[in-house]
N, C-alpha and C positions, 0 to 999 in steps of 0.2 A: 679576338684576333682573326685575320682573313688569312685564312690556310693556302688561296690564291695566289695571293702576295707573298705570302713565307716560303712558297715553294718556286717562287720565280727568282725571287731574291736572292735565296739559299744557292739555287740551281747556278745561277749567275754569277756569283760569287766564288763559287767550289769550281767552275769554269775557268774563270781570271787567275786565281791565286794557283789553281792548279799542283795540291799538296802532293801528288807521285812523283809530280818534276819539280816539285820543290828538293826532292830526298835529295839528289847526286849532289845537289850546289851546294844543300844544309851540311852532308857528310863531306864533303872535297874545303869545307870555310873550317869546320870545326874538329877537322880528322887530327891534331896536333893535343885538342883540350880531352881532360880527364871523361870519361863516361858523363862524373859528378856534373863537371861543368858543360856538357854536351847537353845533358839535361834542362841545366840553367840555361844555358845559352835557348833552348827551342819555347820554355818558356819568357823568356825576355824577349825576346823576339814579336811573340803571340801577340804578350800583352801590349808591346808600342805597337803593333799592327793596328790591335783592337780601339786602340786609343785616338791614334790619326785616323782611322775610318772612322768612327764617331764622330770627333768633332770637325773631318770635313762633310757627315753627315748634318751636321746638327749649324754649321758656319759659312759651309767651304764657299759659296757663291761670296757670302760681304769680305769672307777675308780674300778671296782671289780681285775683287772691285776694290778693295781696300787698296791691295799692292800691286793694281796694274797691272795684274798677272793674268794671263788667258789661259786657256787646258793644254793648247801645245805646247806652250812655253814648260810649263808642268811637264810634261809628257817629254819635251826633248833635254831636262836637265837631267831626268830618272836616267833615261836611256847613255846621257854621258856618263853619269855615275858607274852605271853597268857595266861600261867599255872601260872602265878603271879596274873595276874586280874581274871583267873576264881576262884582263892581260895579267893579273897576279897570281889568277888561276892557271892560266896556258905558260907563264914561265916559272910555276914553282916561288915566286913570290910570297904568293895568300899563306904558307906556312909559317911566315916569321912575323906575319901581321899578327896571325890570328893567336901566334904564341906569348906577345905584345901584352893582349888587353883581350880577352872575353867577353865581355860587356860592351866594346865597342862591335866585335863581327857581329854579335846579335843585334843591336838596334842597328847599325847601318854593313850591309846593304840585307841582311834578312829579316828586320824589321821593315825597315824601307829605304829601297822600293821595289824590294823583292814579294811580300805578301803584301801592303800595305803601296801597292804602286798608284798610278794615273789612272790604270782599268779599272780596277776596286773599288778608286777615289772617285770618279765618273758614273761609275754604277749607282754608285750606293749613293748619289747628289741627284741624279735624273729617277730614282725610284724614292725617293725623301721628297723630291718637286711633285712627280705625279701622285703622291700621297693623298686621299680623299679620308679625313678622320682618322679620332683615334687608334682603331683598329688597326689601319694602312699602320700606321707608326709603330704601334707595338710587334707586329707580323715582321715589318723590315728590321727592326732591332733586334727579336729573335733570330729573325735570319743571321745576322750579323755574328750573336753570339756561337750559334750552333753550326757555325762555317769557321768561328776562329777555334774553336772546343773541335774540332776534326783534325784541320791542322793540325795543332795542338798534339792531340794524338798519334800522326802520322809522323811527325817529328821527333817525337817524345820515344814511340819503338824503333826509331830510325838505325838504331844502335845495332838492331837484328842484321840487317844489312853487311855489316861490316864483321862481323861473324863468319858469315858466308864469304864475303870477297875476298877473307885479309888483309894484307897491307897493299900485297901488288897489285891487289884489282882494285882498291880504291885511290892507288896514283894514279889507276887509266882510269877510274869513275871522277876524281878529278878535271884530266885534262876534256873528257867529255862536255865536262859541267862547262868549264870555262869556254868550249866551245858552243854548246848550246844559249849560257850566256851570251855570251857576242852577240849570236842572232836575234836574241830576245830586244837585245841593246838596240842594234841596229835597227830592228823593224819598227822600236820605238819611236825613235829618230826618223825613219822616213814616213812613218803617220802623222806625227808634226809637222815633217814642212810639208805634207800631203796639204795638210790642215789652213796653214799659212798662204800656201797656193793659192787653196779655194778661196779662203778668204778675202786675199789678193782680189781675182779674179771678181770675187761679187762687189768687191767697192768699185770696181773701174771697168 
C-alpha cells in the first residue's frame, strides 16, 4: 500500500465530508429520534455514504457517460436537494420529517449528499483515474474506509453534544445548521453554473 496516496486521499476526503460540521446538521435532522435511533441513523448514514463512494469509485465515469450526466449537473442537483433540507431546517419543518421515517433522514440528505456529495464523488473518481497499480487502489480504498470509520465516529458520540446544549441550544444549533446548509447548497449551485460557463465558453 502507498502510504502517499492513503494520506492524500484520506486528507482530502476528511476535508470534503468535513465530520465537525457534519455534527450541528447530524444533531438539528435527528434531534426528534430516540439516542437508539440517533445511533442507527449515523450508522446508516456511513454505510450509504461508503457505498456510493465506492461504486462511483469503481463506475462513476461509465455510469455518468451512461446517463448523459456531467459532474455539474451532479453537483447542481446535490445543491437543490440541500436548499430543500436547509428550508425545513430554518422553518422548523425537518422535525416532523425526521419523526416520519429514520431511515429516510439517514440515507437522504446525510447519506447523500451531505457525506457522500459531488466533492467526495469527484475526489475519490480523479484519485481512482490517477491510480498507477495495485497499491494506488488499495491505499485509496483504505483511505476511503478510514475516513468513513471517523465519521462514523464523530457521529456516533455526536450525542455528547447535546448534553451540553440542551434542548434550547440545539433549536439555535439547528437554525444554524440550516443556515450553514443554504450556503453549502448555494455555493454548490454556483460551482456548477461556474462549470457550465466554462464550458460554454471553451466550445464557442
Amino acid at each position: 500500500m502507498d502510504l502517499k496516496v492513503f494520506g492524500e486521499a484520506f486528507v482530502t476526503l476528511m476535508v470534503i465530508i468535513d465530520p465537525p460540521g457534519m455534527v450541528p446538521i447530524f444533531l438539528a435532522l435527528t434531534k426528534v429520534l430516540t439516542l437508539r435511533d440517533q445511533r442507527r441513523a449515523a450508522w446508516q448514514a456511513v454505510a450509504l455514504a461508503f457505498g456510493v463512494i465506492v461504486v462511483f469509485a469503481v463506475g462513476g465515469q461509465t455510469i455518468l457517460d451512461y446517463l448523459h450526466v456531467d459532474l455539474p449537473a451532479l453537483q447542481a442537483a446535490g445543491g437543490l436537494l440541500l436548499v430543500l433540507v436547509a428550508l425545513e431546517l430554518l422553518t422548523g419543518k425537518a422535525d416532523e420529517s425526521a419523526a416520519q421515517a429514520t431511515s429516510s433522514v439517514a440515507l437522504v440528505p446525510l447519506g447523500t449528499p451531505l457525506l457522500a456529495g459531488p466533492g467526495a464523488i469527484v475526489a475519490t473518481m480523479l484519485f481512482v483515474q490517477r491510480a498507477d497499480g495495485a497499491a494506488d487502489y488499495v491505499a485509496i480504498g483504505a483511505a476511503i474506509v478510514a475516513s468513513m470509520l471517523a465519521v462514523w465516529l464523530v457521529l456516533r458520540y455526536s450525542s455528547l453534544v447535546v448534553k451540553l446544549l440542551r434542548p434550547g441550544g440545539i433549536e439555535v444549533l439547528s437554525r444554524i445548521a440550516g443556515l450553514l446548509l443554504a450556503a453549502i447548497a448555494v455555493q454548490l449551485i454556483a460551482d456548477a453554473v461556474m462549470e457550465f460557463v466554462s464550458a460554454y465558453d471553451a466550445t464557442h
